[in-house]
C-alpha positions in Angstrom: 53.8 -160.6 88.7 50.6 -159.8 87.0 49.2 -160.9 83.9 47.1 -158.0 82.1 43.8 -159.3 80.2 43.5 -158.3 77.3 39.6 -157.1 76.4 38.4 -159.2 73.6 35.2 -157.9 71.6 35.0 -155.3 68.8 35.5 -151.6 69.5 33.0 -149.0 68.7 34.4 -148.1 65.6 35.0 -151.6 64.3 31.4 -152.4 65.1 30.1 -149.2 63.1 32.3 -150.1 59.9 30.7 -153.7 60.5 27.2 -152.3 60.3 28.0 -150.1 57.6 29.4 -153.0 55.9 26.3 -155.3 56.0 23.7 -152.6 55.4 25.3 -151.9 52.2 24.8 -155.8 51.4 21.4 -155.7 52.5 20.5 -152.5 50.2 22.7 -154.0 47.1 21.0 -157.9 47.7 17.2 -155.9 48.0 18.1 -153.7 44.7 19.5 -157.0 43.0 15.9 -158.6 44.2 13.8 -156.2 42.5 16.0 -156.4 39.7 15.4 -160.2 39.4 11.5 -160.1 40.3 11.0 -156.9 37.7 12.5 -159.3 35.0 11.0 -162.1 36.0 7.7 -160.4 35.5 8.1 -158.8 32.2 9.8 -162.6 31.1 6.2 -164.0 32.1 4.6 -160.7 30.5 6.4 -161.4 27.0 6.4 -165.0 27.4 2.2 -164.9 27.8 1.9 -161.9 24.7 4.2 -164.8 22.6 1.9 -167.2 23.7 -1.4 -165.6 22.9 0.3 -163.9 19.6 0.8 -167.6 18.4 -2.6 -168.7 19.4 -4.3 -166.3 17.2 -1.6 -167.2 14.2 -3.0 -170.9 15.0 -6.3 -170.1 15.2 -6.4 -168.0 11.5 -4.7 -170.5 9.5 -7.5 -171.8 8.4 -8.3 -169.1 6.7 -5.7 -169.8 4.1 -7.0 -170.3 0.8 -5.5 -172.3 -2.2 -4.9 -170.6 -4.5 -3.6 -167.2 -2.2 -6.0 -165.0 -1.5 -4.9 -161.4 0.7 -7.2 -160.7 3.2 -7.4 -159.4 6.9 -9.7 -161.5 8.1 -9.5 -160.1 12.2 -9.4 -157.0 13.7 -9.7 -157.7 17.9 -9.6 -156.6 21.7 -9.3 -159.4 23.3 -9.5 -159.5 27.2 -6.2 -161.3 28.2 -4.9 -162.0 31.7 -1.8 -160.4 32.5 -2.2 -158.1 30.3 -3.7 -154.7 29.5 -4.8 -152.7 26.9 -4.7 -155.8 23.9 -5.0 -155.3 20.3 -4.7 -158.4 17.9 -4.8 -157.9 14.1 -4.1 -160.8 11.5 -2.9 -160.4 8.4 -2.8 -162.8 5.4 -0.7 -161.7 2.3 0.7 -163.7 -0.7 4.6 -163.3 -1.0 4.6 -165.1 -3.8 1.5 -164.1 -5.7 -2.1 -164.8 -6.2 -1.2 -167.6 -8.2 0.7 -169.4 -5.4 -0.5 -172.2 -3.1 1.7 -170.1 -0.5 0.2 -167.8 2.1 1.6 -165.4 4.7 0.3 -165.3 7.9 1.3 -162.4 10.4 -0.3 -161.9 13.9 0.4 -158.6 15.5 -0.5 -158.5 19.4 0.0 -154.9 21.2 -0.5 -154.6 24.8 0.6 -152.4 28.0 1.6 -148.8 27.9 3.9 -147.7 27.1 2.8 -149.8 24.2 4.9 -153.0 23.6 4.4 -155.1 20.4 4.7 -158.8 19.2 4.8 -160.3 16.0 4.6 -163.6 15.0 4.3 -165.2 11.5 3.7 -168.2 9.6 3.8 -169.8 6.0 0.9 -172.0 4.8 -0.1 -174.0 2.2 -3.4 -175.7 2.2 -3.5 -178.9 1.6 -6.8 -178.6 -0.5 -8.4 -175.5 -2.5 -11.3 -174.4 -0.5 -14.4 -176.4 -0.4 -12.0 -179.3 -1.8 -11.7 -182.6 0.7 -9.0 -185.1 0.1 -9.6 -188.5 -0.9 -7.0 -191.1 -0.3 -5.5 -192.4 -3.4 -5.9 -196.1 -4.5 -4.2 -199.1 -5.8 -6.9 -200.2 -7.5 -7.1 -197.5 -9.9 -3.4 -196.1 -9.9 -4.0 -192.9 -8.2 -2.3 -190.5 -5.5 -4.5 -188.6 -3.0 -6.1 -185.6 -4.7 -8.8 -183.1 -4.0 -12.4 -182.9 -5.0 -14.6 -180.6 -5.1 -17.1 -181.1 -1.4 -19.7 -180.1 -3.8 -20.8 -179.9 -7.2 -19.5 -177.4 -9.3 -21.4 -174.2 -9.2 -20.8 -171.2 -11.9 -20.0 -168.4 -9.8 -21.7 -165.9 -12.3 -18.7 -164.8 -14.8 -18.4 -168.6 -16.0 -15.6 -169.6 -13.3 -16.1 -172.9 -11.3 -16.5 -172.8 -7.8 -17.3 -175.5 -4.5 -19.8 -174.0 -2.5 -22.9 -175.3 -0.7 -25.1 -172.7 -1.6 -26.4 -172.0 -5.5 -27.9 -174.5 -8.1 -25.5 -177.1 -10.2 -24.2 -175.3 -13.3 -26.2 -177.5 -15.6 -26.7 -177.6 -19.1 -22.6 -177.6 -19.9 -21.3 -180.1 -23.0 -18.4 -182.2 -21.5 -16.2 -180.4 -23.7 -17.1 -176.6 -21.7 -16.9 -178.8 -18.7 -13.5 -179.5 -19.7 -12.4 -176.0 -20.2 -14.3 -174.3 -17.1 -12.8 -177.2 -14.6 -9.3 -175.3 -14.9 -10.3 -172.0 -13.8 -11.5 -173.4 -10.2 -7.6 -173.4 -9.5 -3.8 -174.1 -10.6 -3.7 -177.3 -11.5 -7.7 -178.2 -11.5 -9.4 -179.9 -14.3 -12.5 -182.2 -15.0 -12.6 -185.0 -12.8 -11.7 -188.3 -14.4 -12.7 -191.7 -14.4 -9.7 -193.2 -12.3 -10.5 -190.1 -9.7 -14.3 -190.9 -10.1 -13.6 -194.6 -8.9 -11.4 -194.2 -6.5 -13.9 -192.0 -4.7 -16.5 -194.7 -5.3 -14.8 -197.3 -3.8 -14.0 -195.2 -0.7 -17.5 -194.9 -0.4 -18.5 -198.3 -0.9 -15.9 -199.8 0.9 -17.0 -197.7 4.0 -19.1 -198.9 6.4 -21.0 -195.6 7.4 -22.5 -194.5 4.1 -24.9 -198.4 4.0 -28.2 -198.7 5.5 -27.4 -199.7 8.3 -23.5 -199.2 8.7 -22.5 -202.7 7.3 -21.2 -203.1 4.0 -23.4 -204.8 1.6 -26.8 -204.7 3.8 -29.7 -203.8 2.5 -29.0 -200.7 0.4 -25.8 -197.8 0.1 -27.3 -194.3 0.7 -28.1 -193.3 -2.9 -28.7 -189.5 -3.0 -31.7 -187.1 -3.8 -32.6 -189.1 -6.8 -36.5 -189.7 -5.8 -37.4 -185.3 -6.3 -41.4 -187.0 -6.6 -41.3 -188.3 -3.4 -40.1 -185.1 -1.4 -41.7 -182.0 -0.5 -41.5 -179.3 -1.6 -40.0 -180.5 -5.2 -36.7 -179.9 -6.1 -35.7 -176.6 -7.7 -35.1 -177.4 -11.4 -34.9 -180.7 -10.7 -31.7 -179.8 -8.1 -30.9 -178.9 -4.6 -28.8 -176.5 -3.1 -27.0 -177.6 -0.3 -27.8 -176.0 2.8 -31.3 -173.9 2.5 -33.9 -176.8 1.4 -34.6 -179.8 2.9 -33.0 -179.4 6.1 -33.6 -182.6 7.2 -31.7 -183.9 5.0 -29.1 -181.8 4.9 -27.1 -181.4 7.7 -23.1 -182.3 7.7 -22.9 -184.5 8.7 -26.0 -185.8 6.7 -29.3 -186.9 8.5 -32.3 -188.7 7.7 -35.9 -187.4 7.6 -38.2 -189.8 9.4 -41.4 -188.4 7.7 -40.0 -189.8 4.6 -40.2 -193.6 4.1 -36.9 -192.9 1.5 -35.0 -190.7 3.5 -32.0 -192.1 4.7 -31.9 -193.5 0.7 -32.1 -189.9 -0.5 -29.2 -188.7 2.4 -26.8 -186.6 0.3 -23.4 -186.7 2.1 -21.2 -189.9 1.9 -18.1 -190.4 4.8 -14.8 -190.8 3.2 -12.1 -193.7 5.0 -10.3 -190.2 6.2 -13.2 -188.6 7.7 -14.3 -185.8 5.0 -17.7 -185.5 4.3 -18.2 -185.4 0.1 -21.9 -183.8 -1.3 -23.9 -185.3 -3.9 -21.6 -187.9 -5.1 -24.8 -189.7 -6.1 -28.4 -187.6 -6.9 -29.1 -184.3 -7.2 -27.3 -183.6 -10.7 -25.5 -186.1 -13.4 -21.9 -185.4 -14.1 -19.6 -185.4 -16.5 -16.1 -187.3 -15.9 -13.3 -187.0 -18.4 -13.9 -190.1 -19.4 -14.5 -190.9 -23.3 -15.0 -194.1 -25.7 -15.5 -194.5 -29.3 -16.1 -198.4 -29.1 -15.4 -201.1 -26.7 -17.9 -199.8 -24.5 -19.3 -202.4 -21.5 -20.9 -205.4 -22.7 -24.3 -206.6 -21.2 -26.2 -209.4 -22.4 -28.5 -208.1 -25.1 -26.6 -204.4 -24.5 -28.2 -201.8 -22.1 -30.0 -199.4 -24.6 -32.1 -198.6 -21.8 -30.6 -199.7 -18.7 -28.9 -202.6 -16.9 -28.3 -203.0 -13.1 -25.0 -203.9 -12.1 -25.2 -207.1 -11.0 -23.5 -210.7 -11.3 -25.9 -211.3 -14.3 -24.6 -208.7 -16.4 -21.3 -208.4 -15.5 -19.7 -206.4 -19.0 -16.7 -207.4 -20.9 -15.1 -204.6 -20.7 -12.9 -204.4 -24.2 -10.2 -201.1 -24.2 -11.7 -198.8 -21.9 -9.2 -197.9 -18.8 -9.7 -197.9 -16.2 -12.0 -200.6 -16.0 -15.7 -198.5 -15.2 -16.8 -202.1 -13.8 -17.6 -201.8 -9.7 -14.7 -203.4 -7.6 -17.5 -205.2 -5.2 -20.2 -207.0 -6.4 -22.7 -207.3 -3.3 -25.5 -209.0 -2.6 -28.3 -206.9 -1.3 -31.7 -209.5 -1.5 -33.4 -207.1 0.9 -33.4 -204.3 -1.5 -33.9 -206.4 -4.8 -37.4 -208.0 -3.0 -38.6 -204.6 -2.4 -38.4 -202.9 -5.6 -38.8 -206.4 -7.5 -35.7 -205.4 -9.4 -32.1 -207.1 -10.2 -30.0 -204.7 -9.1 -27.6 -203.4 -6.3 -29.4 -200.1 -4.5 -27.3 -197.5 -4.6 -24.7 -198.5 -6.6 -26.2 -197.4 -9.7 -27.0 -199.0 -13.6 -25.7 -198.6 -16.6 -27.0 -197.6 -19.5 -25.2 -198.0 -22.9 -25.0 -199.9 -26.5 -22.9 -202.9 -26.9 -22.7 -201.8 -30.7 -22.5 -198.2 -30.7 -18.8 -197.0 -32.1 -19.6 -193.6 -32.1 -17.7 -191.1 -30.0 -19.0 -190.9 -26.0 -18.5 -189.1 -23.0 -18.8 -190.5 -19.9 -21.6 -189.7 -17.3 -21.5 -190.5 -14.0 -23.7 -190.2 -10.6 -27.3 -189.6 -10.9 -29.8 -186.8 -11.3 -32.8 -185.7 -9.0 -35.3 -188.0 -10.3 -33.6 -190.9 -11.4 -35.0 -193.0 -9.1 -38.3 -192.5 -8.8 -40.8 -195.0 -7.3 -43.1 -194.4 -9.7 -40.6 -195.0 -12.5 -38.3 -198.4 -10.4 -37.4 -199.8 -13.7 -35.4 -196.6 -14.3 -33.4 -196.0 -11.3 -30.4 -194.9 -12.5 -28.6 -193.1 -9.7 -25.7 -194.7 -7.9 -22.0 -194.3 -7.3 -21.3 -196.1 -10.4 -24.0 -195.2 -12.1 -22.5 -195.0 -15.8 -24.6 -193.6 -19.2 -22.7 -194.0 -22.7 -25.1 -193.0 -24.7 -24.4 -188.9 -25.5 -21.6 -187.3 -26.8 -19.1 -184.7 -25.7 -21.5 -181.9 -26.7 -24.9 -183.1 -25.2 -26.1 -181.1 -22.7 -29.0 -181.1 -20.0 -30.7 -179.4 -17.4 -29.8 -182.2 -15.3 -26.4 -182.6 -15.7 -23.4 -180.7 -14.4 -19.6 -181.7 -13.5 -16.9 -181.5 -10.7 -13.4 -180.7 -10.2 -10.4 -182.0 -8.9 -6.9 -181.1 -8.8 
């Protein structure tokens, strides 16, 4: 008997539906692939106009201002890789009004066609008004970190107070006007006081890049323009503006002018422990601090009519005034003394004041533009703690302005 074999294998029609079958696979996996690479692509597209929509939010905060001030500071067409056709505009607005601290920053990116848009924003408040550094607070003298003016106060023409580099001191101001014009530089400003005045002056001292040669107590702490005589051309009105005369000298970060034998004396920037850069702390104009005393002024040996360094020999008692005016650091600068053939410490200033005088004084502080003269050594008033107590709250001079902090 015989056994039939049966043909394995698929039959024509089987084979067809097979094809069939797989081609339709192949056609949905291909249309699934495109699917995936098309989003994939406009994921990176989006992802990179995010990214460069941020960049630009990043890159105008800056522009904040404290108090708020509305602007549109940027307008661009930036050439971006990936994509085409770019627009950036940055907007700052003040949600909560022109008195705020509190800005509104919105970065608008358009791109591609048909056009696609993204928007990114942020909310900033500046640490510091503008033109305003920080200063770290001290123990010393019981204060917080605060802003201060970069530069002295200048009047910005309808009697408001402003930090700017550019434009005279506003001189010739009572302490009292001081007073009252401090507050409109921003919310919470006013005249700077004698705790705020000190700390700042023993940041600088204490800091090792503002002395002669970058070592506390050497030969002399960088005083100011205080020696006008010994420059040229002269100061204007016995003050500097910041950024337009005496290049050499003015730079910021500061630099010294090696024509001039007092140059790096006269540099007008000081360094801060936090890095900021502060303008005529010492030189250039006097300045008024908050500070006043109707007796108990310093005591020097004899009193300091005229003037008195501040060194170990006439160390003051120092009676009811707070905070103590006295210098933290007493240091010994023999290099400097020899030279001049005077008893005191370079750069840190003298006082001047009456041991007897009870009548009512304000406090000025710093130095002005030819307060050290060489021709006039015994004088050589300006300094970080240079301290006069000799006018009242209404005097005024040419010479003389104020700063503000908040």
């Amino acid at each position: 008997m015989k056994k039939q074999c049966k043909q394995s294998g698929l039959s024509a029609i089987e084979l067809l539906i097979t094809l069939f079958i797989a081609a339709s696979f192949l056609t949905v996996g291909y249309q699934l692939f495109r699917i995936v690479i098309k989003d994939g692509g406009e994921s990176r597209v989006l992802s990179n106009a995010s990214r460069e929509a941020d960049y630009y939010l990043q890159k105008y905060k800056a522009n904040a201002t404290n108090p708020c001030t509305a602007q549109s500071p940027a307008a661009l067409n930036p050439t971006i890789s990936g994509l085409s056709s770019v627009t950036v505009n940055i907007v700052i607005d003040c949600p909560y009004g022109s008195v705020s601290s509190i800005s509104r920053i919105k970065s608008t990116l358009t791109h591609g066609y048909p056009q696609q848009t993204i928007v990114n924003t942020t909310y900033v408040k500046p640490a510091c008004p503008v033109n305003f550094v920080p200063v770290p607070g001290s123990k010393t003298y019981g204060t917080n970190d605060f802003c201060v003016m970069k530069f002295e106060a200048k009047n910005n023409g309808s009697n408001v107070a402003i930090s700017q580099a550019t434009g005279l001191p506003w001189a010739n101001i009572s302490q009292t006007d001081a007073a009252t014009y401090a507050i409109t530089a921003c919310t919470g400003c006013h005249l700077i006081t004698e705790a705020e005045w000190l700390t700042i002056a023993e940041n600088v001292v204490g800091n090792p890049k503002n002395w002669a040669i970058e070592q506390v107590g050497w030969y002399f702490l960088h005083t100011g323009y205080a020696m006008a005589e010994n420059i040229t051309p002269p100061g204007v009105a016995g003050s500097l503006i910041a950024v337009t005369e005496h290049n050499s000298l003015n730079t910021d970060p500061d630099t010294t002018n090696s024509s001039n034998s007092y140059a790096s004396r006269n540099r007008r920037t000081y360094y801060l422990t936090n890095g900021e850069i502060i303008w005529d702390f010492s030189g250039n104009a006097q300045e008024w601090t908050s500070g006043q005393t109707s007796g108990g002024q310093p005591q020097a040996a004899g009193g300091c009519a005229s003037w008195c360094g501040w060194t170990t020999a006439t160390i003051p008692t120092h009676g009811s005034l707070s905070p103590d005016p006295w210098p933290i650091a007493i240091y010994n600068v023999t290099n400097e003394r020899t030279a001049f053939s005077q008893n005191f410490i370079a750069g840190l200033g003298r006082l001047k004041n009456n041991a007897n005088d009870t009548n009512l004084r304000g406090f000025i502080r710093g130095g002005g533009a030819s307060d050290n003269l060489p021709t006039n050594a015994s004088v050589y008033g300006a300094g970080v703690y240079s301290l006069i107590l000799n006018q009242s709250p209404s005097y005024t001079s040419s010479v003389l302005g104020f700063r503000v902090t908040r």
